[in-house]
C-alpha positions in Angstrom: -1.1 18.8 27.2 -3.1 15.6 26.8 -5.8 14.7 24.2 -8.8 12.5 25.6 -12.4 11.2 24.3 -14.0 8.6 23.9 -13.1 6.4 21.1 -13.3 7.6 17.3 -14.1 11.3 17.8 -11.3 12.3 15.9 -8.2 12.5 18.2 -5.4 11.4 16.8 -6.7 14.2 13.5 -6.5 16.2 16.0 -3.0 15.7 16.7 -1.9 15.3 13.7 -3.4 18.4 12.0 -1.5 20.5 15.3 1.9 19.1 15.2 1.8 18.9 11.6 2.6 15.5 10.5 1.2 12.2 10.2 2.5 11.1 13.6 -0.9 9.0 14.8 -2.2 6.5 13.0 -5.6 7.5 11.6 -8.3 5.4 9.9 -11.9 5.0 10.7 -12.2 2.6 13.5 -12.7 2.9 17.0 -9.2 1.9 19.0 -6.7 3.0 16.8 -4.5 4.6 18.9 -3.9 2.4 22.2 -0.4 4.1 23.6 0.5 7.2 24.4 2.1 9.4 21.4 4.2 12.7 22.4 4.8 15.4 20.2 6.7 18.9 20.2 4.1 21.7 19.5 5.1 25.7 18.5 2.1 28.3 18.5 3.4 31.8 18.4 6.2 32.2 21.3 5.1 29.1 23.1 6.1 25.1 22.7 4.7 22.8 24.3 4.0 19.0 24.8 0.7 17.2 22.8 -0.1 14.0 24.3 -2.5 11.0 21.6 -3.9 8.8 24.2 -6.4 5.8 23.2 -10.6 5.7 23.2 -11.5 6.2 26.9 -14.4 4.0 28.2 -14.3 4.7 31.7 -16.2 1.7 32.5 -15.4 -0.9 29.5 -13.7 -4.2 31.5 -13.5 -5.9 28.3 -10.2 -6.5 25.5 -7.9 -3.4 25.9 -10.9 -1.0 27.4 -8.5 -1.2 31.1 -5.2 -1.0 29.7 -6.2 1.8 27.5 -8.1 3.8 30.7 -4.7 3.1 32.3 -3.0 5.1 30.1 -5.1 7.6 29.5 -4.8 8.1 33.3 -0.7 8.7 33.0 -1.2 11.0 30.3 -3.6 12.6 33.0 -0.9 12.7 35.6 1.3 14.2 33.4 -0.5 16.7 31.5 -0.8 20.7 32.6 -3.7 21.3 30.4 -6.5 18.5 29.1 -8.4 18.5 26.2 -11.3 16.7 25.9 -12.3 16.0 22.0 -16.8 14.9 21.8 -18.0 14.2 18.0 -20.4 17.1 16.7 -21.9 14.5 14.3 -23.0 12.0 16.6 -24.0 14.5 19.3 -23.7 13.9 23.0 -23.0 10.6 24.5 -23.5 8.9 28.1 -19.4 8.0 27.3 -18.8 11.2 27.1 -20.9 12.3 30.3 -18.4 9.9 32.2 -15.2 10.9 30.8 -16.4 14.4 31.7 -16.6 13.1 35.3 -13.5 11.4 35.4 -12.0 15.0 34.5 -13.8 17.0 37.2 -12.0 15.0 39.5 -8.6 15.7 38.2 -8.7 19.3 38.7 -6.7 20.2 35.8 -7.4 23.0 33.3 -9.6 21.9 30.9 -10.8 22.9 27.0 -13.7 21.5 25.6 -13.4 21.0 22.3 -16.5 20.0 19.3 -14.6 18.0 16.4 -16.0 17.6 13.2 -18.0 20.8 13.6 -17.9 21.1 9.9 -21.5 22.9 8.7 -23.6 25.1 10.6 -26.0 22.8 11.4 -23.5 21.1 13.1 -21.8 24.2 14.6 -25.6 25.2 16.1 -25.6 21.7 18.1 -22.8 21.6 20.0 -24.9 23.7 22.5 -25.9 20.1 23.9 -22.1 19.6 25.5 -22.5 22.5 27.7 -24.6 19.2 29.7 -21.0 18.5 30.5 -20.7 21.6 32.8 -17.2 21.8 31.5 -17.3 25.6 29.7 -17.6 26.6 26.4 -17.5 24.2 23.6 -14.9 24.7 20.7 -16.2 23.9 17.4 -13.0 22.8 14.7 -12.5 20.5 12.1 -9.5 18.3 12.2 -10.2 17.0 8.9 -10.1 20.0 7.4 -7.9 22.7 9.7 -10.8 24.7 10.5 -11.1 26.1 13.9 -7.5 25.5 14.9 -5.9 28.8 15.6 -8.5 29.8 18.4 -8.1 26.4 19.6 -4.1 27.3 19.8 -4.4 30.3 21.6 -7.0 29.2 24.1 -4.4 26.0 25.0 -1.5 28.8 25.4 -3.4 31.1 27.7 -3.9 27.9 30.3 0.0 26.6 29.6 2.2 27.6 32.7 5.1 29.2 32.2 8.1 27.3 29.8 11.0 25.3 32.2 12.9 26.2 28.9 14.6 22.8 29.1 15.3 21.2 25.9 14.2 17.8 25.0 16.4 15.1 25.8 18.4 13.4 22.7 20.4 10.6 22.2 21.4 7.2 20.7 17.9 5.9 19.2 17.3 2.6 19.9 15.2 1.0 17.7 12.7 -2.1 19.2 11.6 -4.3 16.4 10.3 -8.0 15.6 7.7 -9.7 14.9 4.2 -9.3 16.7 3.8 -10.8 19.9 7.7 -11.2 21.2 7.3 -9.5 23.7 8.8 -5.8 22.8 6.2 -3.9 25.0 7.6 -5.9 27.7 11.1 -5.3 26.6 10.6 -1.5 26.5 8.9 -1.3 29.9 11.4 -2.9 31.5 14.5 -0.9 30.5 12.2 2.5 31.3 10.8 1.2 34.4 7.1 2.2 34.0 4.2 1.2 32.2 5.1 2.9 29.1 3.8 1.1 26.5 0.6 -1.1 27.2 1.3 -4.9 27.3 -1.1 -7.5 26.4 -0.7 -11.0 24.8 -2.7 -10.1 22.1 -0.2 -10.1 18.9 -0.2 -6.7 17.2 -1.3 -4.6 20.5 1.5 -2.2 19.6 0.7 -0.1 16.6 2.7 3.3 16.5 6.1 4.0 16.7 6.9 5.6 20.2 9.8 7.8 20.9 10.8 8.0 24.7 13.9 10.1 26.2 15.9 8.4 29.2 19.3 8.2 30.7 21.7 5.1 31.1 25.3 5.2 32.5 25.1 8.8 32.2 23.8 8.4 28.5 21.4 10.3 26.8 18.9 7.6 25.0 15.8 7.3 22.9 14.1 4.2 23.0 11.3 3.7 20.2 8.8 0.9 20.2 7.5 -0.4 17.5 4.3 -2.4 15.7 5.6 -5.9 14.9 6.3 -6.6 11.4 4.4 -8.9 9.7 5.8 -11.1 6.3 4.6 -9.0 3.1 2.3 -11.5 1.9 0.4 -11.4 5.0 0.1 -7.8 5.9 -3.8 -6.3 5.5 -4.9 -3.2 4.8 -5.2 -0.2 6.2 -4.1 -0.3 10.0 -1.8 -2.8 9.7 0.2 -1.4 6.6 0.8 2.0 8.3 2.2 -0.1 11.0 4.9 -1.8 8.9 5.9 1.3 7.1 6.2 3.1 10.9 8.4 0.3 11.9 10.1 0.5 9.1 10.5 4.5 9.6 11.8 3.7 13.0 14.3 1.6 11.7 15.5 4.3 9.5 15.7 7.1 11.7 16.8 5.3 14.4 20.9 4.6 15.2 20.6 0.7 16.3 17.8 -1.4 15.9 17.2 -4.5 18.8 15.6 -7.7 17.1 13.5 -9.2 19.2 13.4 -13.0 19.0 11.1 -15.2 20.8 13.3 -18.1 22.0 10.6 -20.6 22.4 10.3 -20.1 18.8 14.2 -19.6 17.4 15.3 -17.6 14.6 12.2 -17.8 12.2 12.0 -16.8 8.6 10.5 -13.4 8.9 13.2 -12.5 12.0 16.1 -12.8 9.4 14.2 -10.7 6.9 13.5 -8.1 10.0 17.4 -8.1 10.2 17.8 -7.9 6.9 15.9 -4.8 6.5 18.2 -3.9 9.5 21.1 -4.9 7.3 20.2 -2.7 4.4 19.0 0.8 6.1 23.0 -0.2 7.4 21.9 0.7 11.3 23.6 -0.9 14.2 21.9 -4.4 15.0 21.8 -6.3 18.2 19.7 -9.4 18.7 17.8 -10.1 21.9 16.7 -13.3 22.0 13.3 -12.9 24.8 11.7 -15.3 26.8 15.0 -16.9 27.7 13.4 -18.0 30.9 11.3 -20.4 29.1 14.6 -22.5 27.9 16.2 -25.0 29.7 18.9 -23.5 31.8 22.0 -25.7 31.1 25.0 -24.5 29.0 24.1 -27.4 26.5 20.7 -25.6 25.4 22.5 -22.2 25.4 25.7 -23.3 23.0 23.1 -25.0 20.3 21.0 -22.2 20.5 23.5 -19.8 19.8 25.0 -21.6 17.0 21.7 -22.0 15.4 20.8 -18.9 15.7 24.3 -17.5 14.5 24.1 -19.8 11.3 20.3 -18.3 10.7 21.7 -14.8 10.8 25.4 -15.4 9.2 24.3 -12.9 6.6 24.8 -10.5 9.6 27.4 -12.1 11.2 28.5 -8.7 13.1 25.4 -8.6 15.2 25.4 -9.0 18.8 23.5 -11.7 20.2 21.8 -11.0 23.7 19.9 -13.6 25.9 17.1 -11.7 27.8 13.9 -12.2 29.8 11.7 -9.0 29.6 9.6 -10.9 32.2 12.3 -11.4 34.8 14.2 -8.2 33.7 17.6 -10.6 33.1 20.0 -9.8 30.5 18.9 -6.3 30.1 22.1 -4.7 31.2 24.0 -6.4 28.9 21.2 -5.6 26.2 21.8 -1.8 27.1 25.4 -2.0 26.9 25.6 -4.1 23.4 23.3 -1.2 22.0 25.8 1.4 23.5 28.8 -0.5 22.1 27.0 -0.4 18.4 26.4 2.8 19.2 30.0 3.6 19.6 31.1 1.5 16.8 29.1 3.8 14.5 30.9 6.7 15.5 34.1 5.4 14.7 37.0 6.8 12.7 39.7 5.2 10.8 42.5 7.2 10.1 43.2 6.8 6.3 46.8 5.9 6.2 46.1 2.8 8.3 43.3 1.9 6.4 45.0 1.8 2.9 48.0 -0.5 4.9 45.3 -2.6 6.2 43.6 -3.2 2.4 46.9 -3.9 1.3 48.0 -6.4 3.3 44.6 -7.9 2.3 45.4 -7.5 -1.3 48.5 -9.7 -0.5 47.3 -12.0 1.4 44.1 -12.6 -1.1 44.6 -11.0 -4.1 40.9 -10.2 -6.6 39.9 -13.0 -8.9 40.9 -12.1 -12.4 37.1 -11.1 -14.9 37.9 -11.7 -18.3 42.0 -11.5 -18.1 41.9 -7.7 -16.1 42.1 -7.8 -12.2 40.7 -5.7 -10.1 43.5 -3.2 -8.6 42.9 -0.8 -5.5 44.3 2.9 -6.0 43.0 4.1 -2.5 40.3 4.0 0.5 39.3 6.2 2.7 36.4 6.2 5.1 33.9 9.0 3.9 31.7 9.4 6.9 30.3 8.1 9.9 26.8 7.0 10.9 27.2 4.3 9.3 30.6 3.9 8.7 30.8 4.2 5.1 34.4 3.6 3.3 35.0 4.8 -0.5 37.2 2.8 -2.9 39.2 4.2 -5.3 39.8 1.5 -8.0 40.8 1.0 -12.0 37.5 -0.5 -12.7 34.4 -1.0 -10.5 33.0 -3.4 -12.6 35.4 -6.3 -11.9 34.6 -6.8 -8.1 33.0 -9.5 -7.5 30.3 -9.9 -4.8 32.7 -12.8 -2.8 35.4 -10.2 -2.6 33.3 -6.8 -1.6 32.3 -9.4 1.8 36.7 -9.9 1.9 37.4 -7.0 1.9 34.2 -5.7 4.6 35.9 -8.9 6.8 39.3 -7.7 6.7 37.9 -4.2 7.9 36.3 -5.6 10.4 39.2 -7.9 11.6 41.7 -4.8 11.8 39.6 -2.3 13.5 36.6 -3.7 14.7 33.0 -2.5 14.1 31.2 -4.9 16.0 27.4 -4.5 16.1 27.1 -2.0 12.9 26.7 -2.5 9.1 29.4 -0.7 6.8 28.8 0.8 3.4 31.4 0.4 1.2 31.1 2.1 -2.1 33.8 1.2 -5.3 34.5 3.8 -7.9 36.1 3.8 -11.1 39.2 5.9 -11.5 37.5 7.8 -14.4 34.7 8.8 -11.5 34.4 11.8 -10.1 
């Protein structure tokens, strides 16, 4: 079922007030929402599908006016049922007459439907949309909730009937960097459609999009995300929801791909990206774009690398992928470094190797003595996975020292691997619970 209107009538409200969360952006100002936005939707018996699309101006050839119509016309294709949002406030509009067009001529069932329908004055005009020769207008409120429930159960009498297939789930990859680095491009590329819109505008992307596909007969989410901007520069309003969506993407995600622009190197604010990575302990792996832009010898590649390594050596467990979402190289191996993190997430260490493994490291390095007491290990064991998250047993937690926490996460990582994936590792006093 897909929303459409022109732009600022109240859509992405819309959405959000019937799936129930804060999904879609949503601030005054025509253009917000430019990509297309799914959500799960239960009224009653019945679930279904919501589609967000962007503004529609069916004849707008100007900024993102053709990539937004675009996708609007996907959501189209896809959708069972359309609902098409006008603005009782501002009345009808020769926009709206053509978007009512453009629907005629998909044939698809149809609900017309009068937002911001919020006094009776109001309520009494929305007799002007019947112009629109699309049925009877339905007045709601998104603001406000008003009007929803025979809004609901108008959409279920037009659904067809349930497939009863369950949404796909899966591995959630993550796609983040800064603006402008080309994950849109990325993204499309490993789906194979026109998923996301593309433009090289910086900061086209704005919501965090979840999509469902299969790879090596893997179940996979890929979510695309706004580009992160440094703190000190981010503005108000749309721009901060955008950061704290990445950053929500990040979080819920299983492994997050950094995307680098190459032309550019490692910069400042991508090490801080990874850092965030680094804390919310997800699985990182480091695609370094527009690889097709470098010089192609082996020379360029070995420096580049190594700079780039030294730039990230706070995550030195992070994969490092060469790609070119433009040419489509270097996305299998990008695909299958993201599956490897994924796997190295899920791994298990079986306790009684583990406590060998810490203490041959004790003996090899012992802990630097903190005020003439040392530091002794009593046991380990790894707690969960997801990360992978290893609890230390010790006679004081104080005494560890930063230098020797990394020591011991190294000497994990040397006997049993965990490449691509931060570990947690938590010390507790003997007298701890």
């Amino acid at each position: 079922m897909a929303i459409v209107g022109r732009p600022n009538v109240g859509k992405s409200a819309l959405f959000n007030r019937l799936i129930g969360s804060r999904k879609a952006l949503v601030e005054d100002i025509p253009g917000t929402t430019r990509d297309r936005l799914y959500a799960d939707v239960e009224w009653g018996d019945h679930a279904f599908v919501l589609i967000d699309t962007g503004g529609l101006e069916p004849t707008g050839e100007a900024g993102y006016a053709p990539l937004v119509k675009h996708q609007v016309e996907v959501a189209l294709a896809e959708a069972d049922v359309v609902l098409l949002v006008v603005d009782a406030r501002d009345g009808l509009t020769a926009t709206d007459l053509e978007i009512a067009d453009l629907l005629r001529r998909s044939a698809k069932p149809l609900l017309l439907v009068a937002n911001k329908a919020d006094n009776e004055a109001r309520r009494q005009a929305i007799v002007q949309f019947y112009e629109l020769a699309l049925g009877d207008p339905l007045p709601v409120t998104a603001h406000h909730g008003l009007g929803l429930a025979d809004l609901l159960d108008r959409l279920v009498e037009l659904l067809p009937p349930a497939a009863g297939e369950a949404p796909a789930t899966g591995l959630s990859l993550a796609i983040v960097g800064r603006p402008n680095v080309g994950k849109s491009m990325l993204i499309n590329v490993i789906l194979g459609q026109e998923r996301v819109i593309v433009s090289d505008e910086p900061g086209t992307t704005r919501d965090a999009i979840d999509t469902a596909f299969r790879y090596m007969d893997r179940d996979l989410v890929l979510v695309d995300t706004a580009g992160i901007r440094r703190r000190g520069r981010i503005q108000g309003g749309l721009e901060r929801h955008s950061v704290l969506r990445a950053q929500e993407a990040i979080d819920r995600g299983d492994v997050a791909f950094l995307v680098v622009d190459a032309t550019e190197g490692v910069t400042a604010q991508d090490t801080h990206i990874a850092g965030y990575v680094a804390e919310a302990a997800k699985g990182l792996v480091v695609a370094i774009n527009k690889w097709d832009l470098m010089p192609p010898d082996d020379q360029t590649r070995k420096v580049f690398l190594r700079t780039a390594q030294q730039r990230l050596r706070f995550v030195p467990w992070a994969t490092l992928c060469l790609v070119s979402a433009k040419e489509g190289t270097g996305v299998g191996e990008l695909l299958a470094a993201g599956l490897a993190a994924g796997a190295a997430r899920e791994q298990r260490v079986p306790t009684a190797e583990l406590n060998a493994a810490m203490r041959r490291a004790l003996v090899t390095h012992g802990p630097p003595s903190v005020g003439g007491r040392r530091l002794k290990l009593l046991y380990v064991t790894q707690a969960v996975v997801r990360p992978p998250t290893f609890v230390f047993f010790v006679n004081d937690a104080a005494l560890l020292h930063f230098s020797y926490r990394r020591y011991l996460e190294n000497s994990i990582r040397r006997g049993f691997g965990f490449q691509g994936t931060a570990l947690k590792l938590i010390f507790r006093s003997r007298n701890e619970e």
